[in-house]
Wavefront OBJ file of the C-alpha trace (Angstrom):
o trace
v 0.000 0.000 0.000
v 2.642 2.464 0.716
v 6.220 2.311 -0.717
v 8.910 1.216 1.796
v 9.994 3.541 4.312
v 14.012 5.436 2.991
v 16.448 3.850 5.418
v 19.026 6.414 6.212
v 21.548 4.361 8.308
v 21.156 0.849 10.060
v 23.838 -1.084 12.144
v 23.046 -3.841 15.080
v 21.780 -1.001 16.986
v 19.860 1.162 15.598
v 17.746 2.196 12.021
v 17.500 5.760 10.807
v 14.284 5.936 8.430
v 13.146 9.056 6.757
v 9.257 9.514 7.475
v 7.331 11.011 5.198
v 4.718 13.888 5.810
v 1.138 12.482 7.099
v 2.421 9.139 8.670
v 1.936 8.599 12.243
v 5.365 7.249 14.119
v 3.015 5.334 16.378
v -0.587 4.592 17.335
v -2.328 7.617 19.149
v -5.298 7.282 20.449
v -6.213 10.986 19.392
v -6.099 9.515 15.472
v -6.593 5.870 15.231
v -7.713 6.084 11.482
v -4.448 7.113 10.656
v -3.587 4.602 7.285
v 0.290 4.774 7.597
v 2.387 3.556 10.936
v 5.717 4.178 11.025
v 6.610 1.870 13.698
v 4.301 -1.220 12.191
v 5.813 -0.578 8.716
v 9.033 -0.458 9.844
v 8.291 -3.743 12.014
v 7.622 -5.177 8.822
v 9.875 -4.185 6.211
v 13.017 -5.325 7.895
v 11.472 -8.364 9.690
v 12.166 -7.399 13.446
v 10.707 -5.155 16.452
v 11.644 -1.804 16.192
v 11.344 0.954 19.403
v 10.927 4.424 19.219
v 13.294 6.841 20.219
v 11.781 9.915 20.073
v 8.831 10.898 17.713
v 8.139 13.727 14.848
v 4.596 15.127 14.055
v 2.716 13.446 12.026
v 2.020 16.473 9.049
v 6.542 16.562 9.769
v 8.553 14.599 7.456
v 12.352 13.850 7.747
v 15.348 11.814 10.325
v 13.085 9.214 12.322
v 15.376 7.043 14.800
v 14.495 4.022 16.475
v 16.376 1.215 18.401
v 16.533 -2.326 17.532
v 16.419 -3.440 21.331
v 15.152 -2.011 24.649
v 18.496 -1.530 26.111
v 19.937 0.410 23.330
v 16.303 2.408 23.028
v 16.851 3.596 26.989
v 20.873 4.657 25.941
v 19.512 6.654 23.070
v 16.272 8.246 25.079
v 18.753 9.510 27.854
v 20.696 11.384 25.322
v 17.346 13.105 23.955
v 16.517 13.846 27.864
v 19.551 15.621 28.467
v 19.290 17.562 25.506
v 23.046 16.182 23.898
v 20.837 15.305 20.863
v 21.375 17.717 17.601
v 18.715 18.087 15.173
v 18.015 20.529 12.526
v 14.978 21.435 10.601
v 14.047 23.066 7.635
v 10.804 25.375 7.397
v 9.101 27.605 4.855
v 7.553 30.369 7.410
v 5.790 33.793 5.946
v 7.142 36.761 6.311
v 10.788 38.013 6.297
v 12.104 35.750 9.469
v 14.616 37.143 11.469
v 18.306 36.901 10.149
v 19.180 34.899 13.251
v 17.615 34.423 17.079
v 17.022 32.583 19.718
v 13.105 32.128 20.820
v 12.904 31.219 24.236
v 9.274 31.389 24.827
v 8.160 29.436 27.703
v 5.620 26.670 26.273
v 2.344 25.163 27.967
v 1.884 21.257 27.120
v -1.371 20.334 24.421
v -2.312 17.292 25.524
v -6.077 17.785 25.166
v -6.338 16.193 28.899
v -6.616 19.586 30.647
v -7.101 23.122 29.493
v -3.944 24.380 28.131
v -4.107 27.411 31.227
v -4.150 24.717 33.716
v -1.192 23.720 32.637
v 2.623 24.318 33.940
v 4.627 27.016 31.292
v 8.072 24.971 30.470
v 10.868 26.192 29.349
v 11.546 25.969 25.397
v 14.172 27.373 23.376
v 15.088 27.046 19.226
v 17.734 28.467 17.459
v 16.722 29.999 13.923
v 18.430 31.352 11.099
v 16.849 32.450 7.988
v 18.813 31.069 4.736
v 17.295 32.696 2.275
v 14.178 34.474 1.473
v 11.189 35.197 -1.721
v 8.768 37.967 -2.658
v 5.933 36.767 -4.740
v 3.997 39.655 -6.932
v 0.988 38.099 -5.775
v -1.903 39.364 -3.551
v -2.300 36.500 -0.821
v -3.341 38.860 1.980
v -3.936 42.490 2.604
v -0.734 43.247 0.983
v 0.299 43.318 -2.815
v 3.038 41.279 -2.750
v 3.701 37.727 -0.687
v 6.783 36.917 1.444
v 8.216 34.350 2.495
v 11.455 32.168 4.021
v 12.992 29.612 4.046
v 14.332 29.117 7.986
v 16.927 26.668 9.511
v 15.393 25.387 13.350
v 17.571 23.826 15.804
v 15.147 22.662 18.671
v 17.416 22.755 22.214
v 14.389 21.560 24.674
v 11.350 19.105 23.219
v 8.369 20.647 23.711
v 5.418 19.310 21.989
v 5.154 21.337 18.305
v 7.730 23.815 19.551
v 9.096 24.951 16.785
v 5.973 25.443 15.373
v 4.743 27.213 18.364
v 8.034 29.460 18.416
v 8.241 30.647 14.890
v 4.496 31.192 14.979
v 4.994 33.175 18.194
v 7.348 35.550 16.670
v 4.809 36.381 13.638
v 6.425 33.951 11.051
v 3.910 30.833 11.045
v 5.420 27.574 9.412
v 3.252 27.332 6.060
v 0.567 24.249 6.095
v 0.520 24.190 10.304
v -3.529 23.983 10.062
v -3.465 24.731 13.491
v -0.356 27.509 14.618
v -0.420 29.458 11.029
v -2.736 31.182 8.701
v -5.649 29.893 6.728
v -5.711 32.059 3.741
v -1.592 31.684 3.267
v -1.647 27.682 3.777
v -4.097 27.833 0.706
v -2.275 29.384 -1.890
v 0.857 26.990 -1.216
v -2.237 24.441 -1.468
v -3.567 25.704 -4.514
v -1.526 27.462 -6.254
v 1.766 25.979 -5.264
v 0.832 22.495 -4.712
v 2.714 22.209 -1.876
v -0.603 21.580 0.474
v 1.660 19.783 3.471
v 3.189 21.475 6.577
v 6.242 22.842 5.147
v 8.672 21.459 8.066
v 11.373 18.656 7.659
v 14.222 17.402 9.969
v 17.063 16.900 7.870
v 20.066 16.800 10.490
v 20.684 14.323 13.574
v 23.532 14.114 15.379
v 23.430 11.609 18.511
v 26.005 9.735 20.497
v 26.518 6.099 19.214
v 26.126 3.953 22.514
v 27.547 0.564 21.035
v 30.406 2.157 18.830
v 31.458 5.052 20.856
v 31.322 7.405 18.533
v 29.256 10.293 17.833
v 26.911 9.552 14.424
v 26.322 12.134 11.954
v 23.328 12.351 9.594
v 21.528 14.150 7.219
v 19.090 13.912 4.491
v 16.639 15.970 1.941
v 13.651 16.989 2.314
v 10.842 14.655 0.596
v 10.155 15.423 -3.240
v 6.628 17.439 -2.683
v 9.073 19.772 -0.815
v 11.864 19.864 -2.665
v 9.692 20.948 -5.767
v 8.693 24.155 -4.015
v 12.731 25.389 -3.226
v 13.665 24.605 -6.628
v 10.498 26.513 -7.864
v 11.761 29.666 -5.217
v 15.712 29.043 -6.020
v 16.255 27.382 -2.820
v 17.601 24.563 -4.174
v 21.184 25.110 -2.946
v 20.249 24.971 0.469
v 18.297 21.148 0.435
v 21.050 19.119 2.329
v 22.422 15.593 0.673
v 22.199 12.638 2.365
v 25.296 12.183 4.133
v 26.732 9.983 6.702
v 29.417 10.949 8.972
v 31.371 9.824 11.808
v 33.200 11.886 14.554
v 35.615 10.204 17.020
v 34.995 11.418 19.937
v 32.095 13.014 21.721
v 31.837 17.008 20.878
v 31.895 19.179 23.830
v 29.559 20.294 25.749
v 28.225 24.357 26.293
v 25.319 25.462 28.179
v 22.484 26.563 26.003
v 19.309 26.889 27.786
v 18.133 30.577 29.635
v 16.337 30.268 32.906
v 13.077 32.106 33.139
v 11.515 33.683 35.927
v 8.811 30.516 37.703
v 10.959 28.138 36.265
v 12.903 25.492 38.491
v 15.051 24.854 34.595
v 18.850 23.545 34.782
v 20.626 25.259 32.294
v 20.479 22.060 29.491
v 23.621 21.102 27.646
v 23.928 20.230 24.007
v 26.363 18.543 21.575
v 27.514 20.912 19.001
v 27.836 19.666 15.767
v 30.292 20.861 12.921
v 28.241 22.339 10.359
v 29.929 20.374 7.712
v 29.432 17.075 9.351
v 25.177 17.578 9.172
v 25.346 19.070 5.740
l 1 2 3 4 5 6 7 8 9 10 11 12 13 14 15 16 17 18 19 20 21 22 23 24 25 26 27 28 29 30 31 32 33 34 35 36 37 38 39 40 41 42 43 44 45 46 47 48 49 50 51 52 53 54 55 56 57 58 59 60 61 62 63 64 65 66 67 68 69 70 71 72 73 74 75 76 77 78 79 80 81 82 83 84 85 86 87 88 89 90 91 92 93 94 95 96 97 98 99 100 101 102 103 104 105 106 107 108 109 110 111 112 113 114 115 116 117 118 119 120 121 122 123 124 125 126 127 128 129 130 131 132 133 134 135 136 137 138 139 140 141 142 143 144 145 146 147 148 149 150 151 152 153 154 155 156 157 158 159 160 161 162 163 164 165 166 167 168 169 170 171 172 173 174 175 176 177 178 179 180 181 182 183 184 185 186 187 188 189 190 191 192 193 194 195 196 197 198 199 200 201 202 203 204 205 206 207 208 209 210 211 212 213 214 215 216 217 218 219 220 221 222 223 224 225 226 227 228 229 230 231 232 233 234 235 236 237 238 239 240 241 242 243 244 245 246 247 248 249 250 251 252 253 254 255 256 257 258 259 260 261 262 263 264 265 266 267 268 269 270 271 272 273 274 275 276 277 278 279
């Protein structure tokens, strides 16, 4: 029914896969008609149990990683909960985003249990960076021309749809987020654009390698439906390979995480990455 899921990297360990947009990584009781499973699919293309790592949005495409075995699973989830996991995304946001910031917005969880008030503000901080930018001579809103960018995300907590939630916050809404952007903006990439999909993708991971020792370097491009729309706005140059890389020993660690007023928040630490080893 669907065609078989990209595998990005697979050892003993673990399996990089490359999700595409509208799949589910798991059963969720908040869509159970969903018609593609990552996890199941996975299960069954290469013939063994697979465990989830960490998990993208469904309407997100991009670096999926999951563990062959429970003990590796719990080494690779400790490295996501103390934030030494890099990831990058790509986004298409409207507007002119800003050249380069750091949102910091504290976030409330949306679990649909309790009303989002009730719930405790966390802190929740991306890096962005815009790489390159478009004005259309077309009349999407109350202006005469369109504008938009093309924006870089590096997530350093994970909160639930926070980068979403960020670049939305700062008056640049991801186009296609149905729920954080704008109606009559998602439309015309819909209509006019074809590109009727949440225009977010991760395409860099960088983790520590718990069997080998070493730290594992990955990236990949964005699905075709996406890539279509940066050729079409000259973006082209800026759709990462797909590249493996090695590094042999663990990158350093520097603080990255503000503490906000109300919030009982270590400062986090994160991996750094060379740029040329996720591009």
């Amino acid at each position: 029914m669907f065609a078989p899921l990209p595998i990005v990297y697979r050892d003993d360990a673990l399996i990089v896969v490359h999700k595409p947009s509208g799949a589910l990584v798991h059963r969720s009781a908040l869509d159970r008609n969903a018609p593609q499973i990552v996890l199941q699919q996975l299960r069954d293309q290469i013939g063994q149990r697979v465990y989830p790592v960490h998990r993208l949005d469904r309407p997100t495409s991009g670096l999926l990683l999951f563990g062959l075995n429970s003990s590796i699973t719990a080494a690779l989830a400790e490295e996501f909960s103390q934030h030494r996991v890099h990831k990058r995304y790509l986004a298409v946001v409207r507007g002119i985003g800003p050249q380069e910031a750091q949102l910091d917005w504290p976030l409330r969880e949306e679990d649909g249990k309790r009303p989002k008030h009730e719930m405790p503000a966390m802190a929740a901080v991306t890096h962005v960076k815009r790489l390159d930018s478009v004005e259309l001579t077309v009349h999407v809103d109350r202006y005469p021309t369109s504008r938009y960018s093309l924006m870089e995300a590096v997530p350093l907590t994970g909160r639930r749809h926070q980068i979403r939630r960020h670049l939305s916050h700062c008056g640049h809404p991801i186009i296609g987020d149905a729920k954080h952007g704008k109606g009559v903006h998602n439309r015309f990439f819909r209509d006019r654009l074809d590109a009727g999909r949440l225009l977010l993708a991760a395409v860099g991971l960088t983790i520590w390698h718990p069997v080998i020792g070493r730290t594992l370097c990955l990236s990949a491009p964005v699905e075709a439906n996406f890539a279509v729309l940066l050729n079409r706005f000259g973006w082209a140059q800026h759709n990462p390979v797909a590249h493996v890389a090695w590094q042999d020993t663990a990158p350093a660690l520097t603080a990255s995480l503000k503490t906000h007023d109300g919030l009982l928040e270590p400062s986090a630490l994160t991996r750094n990455a060379t740029r040329e080893n996720i591009e």
